[in-house]
N, CA, C and O atoms as a DFTB+ gen file, in Angstrom:
256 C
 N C O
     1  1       0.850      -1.165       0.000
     2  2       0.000       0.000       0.000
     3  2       0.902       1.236       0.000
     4  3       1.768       1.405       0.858
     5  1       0.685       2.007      -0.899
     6  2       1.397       3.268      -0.662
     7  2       0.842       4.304      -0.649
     8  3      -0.176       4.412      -1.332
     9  1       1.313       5.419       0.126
    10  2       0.460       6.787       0.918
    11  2       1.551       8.015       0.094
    12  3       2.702       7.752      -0.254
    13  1       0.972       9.160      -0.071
    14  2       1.645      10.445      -0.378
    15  2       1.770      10.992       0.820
    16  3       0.948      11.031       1.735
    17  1       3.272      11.579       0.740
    18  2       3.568      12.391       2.055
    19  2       4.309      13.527       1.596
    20  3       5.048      13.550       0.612
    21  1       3.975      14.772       2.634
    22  2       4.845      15.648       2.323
    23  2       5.738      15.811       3.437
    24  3       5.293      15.830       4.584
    25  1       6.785      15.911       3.226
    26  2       8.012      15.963       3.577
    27  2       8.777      17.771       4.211
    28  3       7.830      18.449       3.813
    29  1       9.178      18.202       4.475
    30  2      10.551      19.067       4.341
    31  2      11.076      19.482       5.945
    32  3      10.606      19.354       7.075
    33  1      11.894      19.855       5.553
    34  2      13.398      20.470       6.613
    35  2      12.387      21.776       7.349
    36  3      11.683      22.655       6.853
    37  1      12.636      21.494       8.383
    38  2      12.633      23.179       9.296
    39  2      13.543      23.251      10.408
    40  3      13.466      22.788      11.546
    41  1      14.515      24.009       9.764
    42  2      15.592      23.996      10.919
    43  2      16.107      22.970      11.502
    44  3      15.378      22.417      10.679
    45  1      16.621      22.144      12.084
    46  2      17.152      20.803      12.589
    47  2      16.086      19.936      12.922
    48  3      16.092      19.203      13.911
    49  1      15.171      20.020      12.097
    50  2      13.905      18.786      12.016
    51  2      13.401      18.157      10.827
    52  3      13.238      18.845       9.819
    53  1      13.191      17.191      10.826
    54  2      12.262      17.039       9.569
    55  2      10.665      16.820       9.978
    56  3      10.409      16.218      11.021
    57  1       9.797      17.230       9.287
    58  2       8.849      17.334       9.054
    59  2       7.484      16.749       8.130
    60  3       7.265      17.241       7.023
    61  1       6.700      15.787       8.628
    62  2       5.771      15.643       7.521
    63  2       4.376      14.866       7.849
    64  3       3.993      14.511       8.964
    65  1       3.815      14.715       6.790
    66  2       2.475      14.294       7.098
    67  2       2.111      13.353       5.483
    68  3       2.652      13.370       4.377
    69  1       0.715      12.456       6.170
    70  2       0.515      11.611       4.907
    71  2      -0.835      12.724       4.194
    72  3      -1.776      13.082       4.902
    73  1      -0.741      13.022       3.163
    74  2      -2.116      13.563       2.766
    75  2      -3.515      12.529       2.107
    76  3      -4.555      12.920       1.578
    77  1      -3.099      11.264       2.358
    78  2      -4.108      10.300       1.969
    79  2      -4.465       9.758       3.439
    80  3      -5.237       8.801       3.384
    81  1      -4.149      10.077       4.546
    82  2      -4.124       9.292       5.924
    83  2      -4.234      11.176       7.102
    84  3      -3.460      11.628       7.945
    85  1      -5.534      11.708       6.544
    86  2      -5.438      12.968       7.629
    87  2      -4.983      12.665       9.316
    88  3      -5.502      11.717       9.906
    89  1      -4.299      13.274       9.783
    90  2      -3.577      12.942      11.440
    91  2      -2.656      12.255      11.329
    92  3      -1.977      11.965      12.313
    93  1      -2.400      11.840      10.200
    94  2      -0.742      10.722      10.976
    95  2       0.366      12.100       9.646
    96  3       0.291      12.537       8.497
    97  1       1.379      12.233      11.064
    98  2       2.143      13.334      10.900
    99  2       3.133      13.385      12.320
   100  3       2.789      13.246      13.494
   101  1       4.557      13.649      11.710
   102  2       5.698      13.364      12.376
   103  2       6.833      14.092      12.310
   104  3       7.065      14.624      11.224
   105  1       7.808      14.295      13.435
   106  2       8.906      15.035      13.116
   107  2       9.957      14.516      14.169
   108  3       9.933      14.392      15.394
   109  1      10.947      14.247      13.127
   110  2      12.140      13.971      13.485
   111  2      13.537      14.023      13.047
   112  3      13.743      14.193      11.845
   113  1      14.567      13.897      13.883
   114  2      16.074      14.410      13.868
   115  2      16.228      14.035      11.880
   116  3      16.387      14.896      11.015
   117  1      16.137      12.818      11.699
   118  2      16.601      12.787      10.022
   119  2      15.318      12.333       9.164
   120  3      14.420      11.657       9.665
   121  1      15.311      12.883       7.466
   122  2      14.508      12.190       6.713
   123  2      13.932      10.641       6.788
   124  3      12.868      10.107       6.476
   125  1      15.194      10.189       7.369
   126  2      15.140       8.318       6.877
   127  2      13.995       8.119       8.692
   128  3      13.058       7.343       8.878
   129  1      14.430       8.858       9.406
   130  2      13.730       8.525      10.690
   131  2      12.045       8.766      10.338
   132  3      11.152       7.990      10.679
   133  1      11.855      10.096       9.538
   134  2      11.008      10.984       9.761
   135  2       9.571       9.599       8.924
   136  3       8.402       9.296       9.161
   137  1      10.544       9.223       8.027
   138  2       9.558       8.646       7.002
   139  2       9.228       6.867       8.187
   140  3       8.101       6.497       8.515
   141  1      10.179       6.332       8.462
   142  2       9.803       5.418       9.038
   143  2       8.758       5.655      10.501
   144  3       8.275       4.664      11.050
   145  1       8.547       6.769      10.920
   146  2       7.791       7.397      11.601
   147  2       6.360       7.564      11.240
   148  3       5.418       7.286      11.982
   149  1       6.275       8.065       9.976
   150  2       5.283       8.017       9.193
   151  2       4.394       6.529       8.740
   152  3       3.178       6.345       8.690
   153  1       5.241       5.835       8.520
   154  2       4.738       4.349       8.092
   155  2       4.094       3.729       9.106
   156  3       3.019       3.153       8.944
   157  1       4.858       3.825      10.492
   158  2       4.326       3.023      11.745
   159  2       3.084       3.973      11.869
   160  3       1.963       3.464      11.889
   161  1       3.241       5.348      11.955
   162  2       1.270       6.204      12.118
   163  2       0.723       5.690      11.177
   164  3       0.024       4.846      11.737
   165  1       0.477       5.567       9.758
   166  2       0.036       4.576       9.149
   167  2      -0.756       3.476       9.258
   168  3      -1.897       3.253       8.854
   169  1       0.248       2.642      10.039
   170  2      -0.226       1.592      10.660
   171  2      -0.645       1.140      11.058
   172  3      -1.176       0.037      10.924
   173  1      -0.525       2.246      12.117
   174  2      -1.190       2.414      13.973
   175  2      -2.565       2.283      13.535
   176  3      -3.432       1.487      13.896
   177  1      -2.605       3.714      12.240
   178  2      -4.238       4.525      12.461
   179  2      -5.219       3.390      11.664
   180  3      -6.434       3.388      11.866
   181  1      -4.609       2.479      10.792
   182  2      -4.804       1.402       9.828
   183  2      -5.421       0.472      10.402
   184  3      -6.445      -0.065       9.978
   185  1      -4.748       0.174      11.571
   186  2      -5.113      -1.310      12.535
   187  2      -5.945      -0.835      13.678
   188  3      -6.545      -1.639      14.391
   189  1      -5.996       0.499      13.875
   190  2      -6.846       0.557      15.167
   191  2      -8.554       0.357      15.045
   192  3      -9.460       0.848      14.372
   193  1      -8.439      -0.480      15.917
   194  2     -10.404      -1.093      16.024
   195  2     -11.494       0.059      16.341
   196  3     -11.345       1.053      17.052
   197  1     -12.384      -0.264      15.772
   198  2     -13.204       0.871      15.931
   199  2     -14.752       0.018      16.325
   200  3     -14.587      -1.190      16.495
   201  1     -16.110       0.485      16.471
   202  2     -17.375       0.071      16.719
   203  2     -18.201       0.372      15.800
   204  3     -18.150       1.455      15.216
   205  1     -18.651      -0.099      15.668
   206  2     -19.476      -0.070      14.213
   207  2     -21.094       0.740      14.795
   208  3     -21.527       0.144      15.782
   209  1     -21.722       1.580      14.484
   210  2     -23.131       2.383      14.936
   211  2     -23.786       0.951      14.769
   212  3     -23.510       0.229      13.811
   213  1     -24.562       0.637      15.643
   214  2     -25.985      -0.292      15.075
   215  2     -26.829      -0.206      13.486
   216  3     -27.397      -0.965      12.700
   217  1     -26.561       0.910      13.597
   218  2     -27.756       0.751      12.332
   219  2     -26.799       1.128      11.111
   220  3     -27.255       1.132       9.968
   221  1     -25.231       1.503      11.416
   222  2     -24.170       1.265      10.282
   223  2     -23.952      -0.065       9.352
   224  3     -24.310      -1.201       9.663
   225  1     -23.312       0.307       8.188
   226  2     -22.738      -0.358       7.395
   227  2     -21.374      -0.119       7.086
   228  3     -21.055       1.037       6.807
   229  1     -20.535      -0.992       7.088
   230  2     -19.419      -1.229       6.970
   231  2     -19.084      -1.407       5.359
   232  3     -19.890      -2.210       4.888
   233  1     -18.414      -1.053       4.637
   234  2     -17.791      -0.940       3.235
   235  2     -17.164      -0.710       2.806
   236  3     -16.637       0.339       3.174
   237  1     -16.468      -1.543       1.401
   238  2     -15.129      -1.315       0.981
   239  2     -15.264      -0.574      -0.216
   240  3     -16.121      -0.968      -1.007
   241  1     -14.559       0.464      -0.520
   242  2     -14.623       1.139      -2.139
   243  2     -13.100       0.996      -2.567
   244  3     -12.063       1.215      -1.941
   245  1     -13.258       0.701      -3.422
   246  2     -12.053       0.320      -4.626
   247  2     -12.088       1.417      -5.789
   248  3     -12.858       1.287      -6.740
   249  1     -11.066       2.691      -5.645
   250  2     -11.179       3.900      -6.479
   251  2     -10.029       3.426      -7.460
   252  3      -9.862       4.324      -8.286
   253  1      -9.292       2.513      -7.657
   254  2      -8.431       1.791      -8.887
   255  2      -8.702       1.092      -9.903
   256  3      -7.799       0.698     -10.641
């Protein structure tokens, strides 16, 4: 699965966020950290369980 992220430098940080995954967003000492940072929020926000409303439906859309 792959996510778009934006990336950049601010001053002795790196900086970024996924724009396909709103809230998972990270900053750290190097690029290579910053991005593996990113993947695990990803993850996190990917796998975390949620409750379904009673009178919800659950569904998959396939935009490919």
């Amino acid at each position: 699965m792959e996510f778009r992220a934006v990336v950049k430098k601010s001053d002795d940080w790196w900086i970024g966020w996924l724009i396909d995954l709103p809230g998972v967003n990270a900053q750290e000492r190097t690029k290579e950290e910053l991005l593996e940072s990113l993947k695990i929020g990803a993850t996190d926000m990917l796998m975390t369980p949620f409750e379904l409303e009673e009178e919800g439906e659950l569904v998959t859309i396939n935009v490919g």
